[in-house]
C-alpha positions in Angstrom: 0.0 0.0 0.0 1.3 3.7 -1.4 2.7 5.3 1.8 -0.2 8.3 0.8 -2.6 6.3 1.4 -1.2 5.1 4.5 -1.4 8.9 5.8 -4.7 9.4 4.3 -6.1 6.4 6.2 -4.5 7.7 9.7 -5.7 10.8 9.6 -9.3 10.0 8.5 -9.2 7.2 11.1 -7.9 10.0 14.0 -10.7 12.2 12.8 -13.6 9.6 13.0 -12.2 8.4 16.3 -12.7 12.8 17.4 -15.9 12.7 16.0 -16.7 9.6 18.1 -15.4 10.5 21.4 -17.3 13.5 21.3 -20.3 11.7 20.1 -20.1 9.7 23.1 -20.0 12.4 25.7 -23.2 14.1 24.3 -26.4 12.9 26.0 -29.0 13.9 23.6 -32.6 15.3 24.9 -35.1 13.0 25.4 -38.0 15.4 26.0 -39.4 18.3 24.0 -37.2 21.3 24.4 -39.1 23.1 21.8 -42.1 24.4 23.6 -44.0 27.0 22.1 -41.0 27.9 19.4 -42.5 28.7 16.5 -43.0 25.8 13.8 -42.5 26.9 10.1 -45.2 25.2 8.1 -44.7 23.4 4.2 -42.2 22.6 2.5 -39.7 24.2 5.7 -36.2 22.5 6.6 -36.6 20.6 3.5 -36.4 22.9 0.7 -33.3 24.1 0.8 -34.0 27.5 1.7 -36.2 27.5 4.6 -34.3 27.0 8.2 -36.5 25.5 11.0 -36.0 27.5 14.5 -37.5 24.6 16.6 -35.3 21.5 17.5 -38.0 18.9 17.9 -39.8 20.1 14.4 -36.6 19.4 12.9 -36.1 15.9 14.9 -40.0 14.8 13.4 -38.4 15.9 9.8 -35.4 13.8 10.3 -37.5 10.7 11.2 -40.5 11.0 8.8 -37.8 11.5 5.8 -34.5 9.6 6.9 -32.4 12.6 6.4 -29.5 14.3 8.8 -30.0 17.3 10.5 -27.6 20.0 9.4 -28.0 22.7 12.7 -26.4 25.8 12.0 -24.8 27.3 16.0 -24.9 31.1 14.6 -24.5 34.4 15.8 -26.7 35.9 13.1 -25.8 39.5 14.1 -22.2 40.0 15.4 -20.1 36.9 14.0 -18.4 37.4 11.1 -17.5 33.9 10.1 -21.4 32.6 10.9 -22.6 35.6 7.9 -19.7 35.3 5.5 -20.9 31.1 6.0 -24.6 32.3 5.2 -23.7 34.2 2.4 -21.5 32.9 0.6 -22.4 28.9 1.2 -25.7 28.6 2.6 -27.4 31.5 0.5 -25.8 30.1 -2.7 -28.2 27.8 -5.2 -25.2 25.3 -5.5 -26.1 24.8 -1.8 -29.5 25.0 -1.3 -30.2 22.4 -4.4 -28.2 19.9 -2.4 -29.5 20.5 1.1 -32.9 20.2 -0.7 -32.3 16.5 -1.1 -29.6 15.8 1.8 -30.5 17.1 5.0 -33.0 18.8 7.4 -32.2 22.2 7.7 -32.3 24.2 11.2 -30.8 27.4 12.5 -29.9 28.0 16.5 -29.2 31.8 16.6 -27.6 33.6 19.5 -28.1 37.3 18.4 -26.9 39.9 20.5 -28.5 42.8 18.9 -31.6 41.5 16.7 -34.6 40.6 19.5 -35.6 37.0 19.8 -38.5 35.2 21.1 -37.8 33.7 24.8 -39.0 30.2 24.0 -36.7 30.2 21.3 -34.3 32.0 23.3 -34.4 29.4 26.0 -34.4 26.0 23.3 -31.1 27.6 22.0 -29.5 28.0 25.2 -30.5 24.9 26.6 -28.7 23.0 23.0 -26.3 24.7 23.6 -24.9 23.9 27.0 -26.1 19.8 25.6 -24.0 20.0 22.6 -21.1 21.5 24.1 -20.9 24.7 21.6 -17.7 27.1 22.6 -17.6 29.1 19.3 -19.3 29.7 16.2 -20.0 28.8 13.4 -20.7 25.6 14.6 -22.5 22.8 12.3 -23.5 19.9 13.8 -24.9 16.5 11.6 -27.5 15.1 14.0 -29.9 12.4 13.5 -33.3 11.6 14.2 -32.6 11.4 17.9 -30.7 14.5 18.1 -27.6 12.3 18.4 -24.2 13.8 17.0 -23.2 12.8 13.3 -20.4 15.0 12.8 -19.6 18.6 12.8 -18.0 20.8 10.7 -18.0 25.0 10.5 -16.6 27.8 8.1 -14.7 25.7 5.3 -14.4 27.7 1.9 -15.8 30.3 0.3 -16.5 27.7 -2.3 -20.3 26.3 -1.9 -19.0 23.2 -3.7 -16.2 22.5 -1.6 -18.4 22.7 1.5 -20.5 20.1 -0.4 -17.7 17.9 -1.1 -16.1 17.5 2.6 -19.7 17.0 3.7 -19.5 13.0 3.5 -16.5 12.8 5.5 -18.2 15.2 8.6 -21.5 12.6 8.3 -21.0 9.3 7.3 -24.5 9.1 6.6 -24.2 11.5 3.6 -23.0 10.3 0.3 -20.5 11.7 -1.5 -21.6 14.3 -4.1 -19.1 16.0 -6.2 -19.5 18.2 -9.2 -17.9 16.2 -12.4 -15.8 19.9 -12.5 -14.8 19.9 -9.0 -13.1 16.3 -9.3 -9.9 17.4 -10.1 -9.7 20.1 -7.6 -10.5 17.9 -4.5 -7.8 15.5 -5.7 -5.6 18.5 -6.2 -6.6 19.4 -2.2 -6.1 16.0 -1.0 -2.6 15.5 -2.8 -1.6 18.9 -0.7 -3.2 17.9 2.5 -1.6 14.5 2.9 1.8 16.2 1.8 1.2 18.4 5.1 0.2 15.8 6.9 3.4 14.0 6.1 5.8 17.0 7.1 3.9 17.1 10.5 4.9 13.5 10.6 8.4 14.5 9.8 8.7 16.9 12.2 8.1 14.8 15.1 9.7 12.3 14.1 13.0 14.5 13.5 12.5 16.2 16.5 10.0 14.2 19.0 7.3 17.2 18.8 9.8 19.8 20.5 7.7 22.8 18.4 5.7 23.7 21.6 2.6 22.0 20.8 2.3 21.7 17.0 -0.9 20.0 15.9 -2.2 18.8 12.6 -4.8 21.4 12.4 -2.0 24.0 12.2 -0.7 22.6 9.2 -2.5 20.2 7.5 -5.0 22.7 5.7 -6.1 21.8 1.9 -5.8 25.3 0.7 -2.0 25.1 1.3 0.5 24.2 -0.8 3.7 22.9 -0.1 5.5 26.1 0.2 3.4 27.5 2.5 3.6 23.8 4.6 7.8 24.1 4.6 7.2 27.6 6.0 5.1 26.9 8.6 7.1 23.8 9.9 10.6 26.3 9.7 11.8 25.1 6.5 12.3 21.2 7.3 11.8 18.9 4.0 10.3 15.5 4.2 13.1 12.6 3.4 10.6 11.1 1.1 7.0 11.4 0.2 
């Protein structure tokens, strides 16, 4: 076996074991936490276009239809990341077609300007301190139980790139990936397991005496190899 895909394998195997630990420390409601939020009636959470606000609407969606729930932590109103993410991935048709036929849309706002009903006020705070949220954007993949998929945040600016490292956040999403984009995201892996492989390097050369380095430092798809030398103070890899 190619020693890339060695590395490839390790670090998606260290990444679903993350996803999985946390998975395991989440205890998901059992009782309504919704009460008296507002329910958004038709085709809403499944269109696309339309977010749900209440939690247990969106759990009903998820078991009726068998699709993940994509819940969007957001601070509508102050965060930058959580609007450039609405603008630029969730607001774009490239998007909305495919969460139309993936997933369950619904949004958890913490505003600190706009005003917000209480009920939905309280639902949000109360997901919050159950899921563990620290920062935002957060997206968490849940299913019909509320139980943690996989999470994922501000990727790209790039709607279809968001779409393409979907399936690796939520197993239970298949892989969908724009005949054009197929020779981008093999460009973005190539670069990635490159970085990955420097970290690897690094340690190895020097038992980890960088003061903490960690794979999400480096290993970042939009890097090339350059900018993956810089970052580790010039050391090249023996071998790829």
């Amino acid at each position: 076996m190619k020693k890339e895909t060695l590395i490839f394998l390790l670090v998606a195997g260290v990444t679903l074991f993350a996803v999985m630990t946390y998975s395991s420390r989440i205890t998901p409601p059992t009782e309504a936490v919704s009460n008296e939020v507002r329910e958004l009636p038709g085709d809403a959470g499944i269109d696309g276009k339309t977010w749900l606000l209440s939690f247990d609407q969106a759990k009903q969606l998820s078991e009726s239809t068998g699709r993940p729930i994509l819940a969007d932590f957001t601070g509508s109103d102050w965060c930058g990341w959580c609007i450039r993410l609405d603008e630029e991935i969730f607001s774009h048709p490239v998007f909305q077609k495919w969460a139309s036929e993936k997933v369950i849309l619904l949004k958890l706002d913490y505003p600190q300007k706009t005003p917000q009903p209480p009920a939905e006020a309280k639902q949000n705070q109360t997901l919050m301190s159950v899921y563990r949220i620290s920062g935002f954007p957060t997206i968490l993949f849940l299913d019909a139980k509320g139980t943690p998929l996989g999470r994922s945040g501000y990727i790209s600016d790039d709607p279809r790139e968001w779409i393409a490292d979907a399936p690796g956040k939520c197993r239970s999403l298949t892989r969908q990936v724009p005949a054009d984009y197929q020779g981008k995201l093999e460009s973005v892996r190539r670069q990635t397991l490159r970085c990955t492989w420097l970290v690897f390097e690094r340690r190895c050369h020097y038992g980890n005496s960088g003061g903490g380095l960690f794979l999400s430092q480096v290993v970042d798809s939009s890097q090339s190899r350059t900018n993956c030398l810089s970052k580790l103070g010039g050391l090249a890899p023996t071998r790829y």
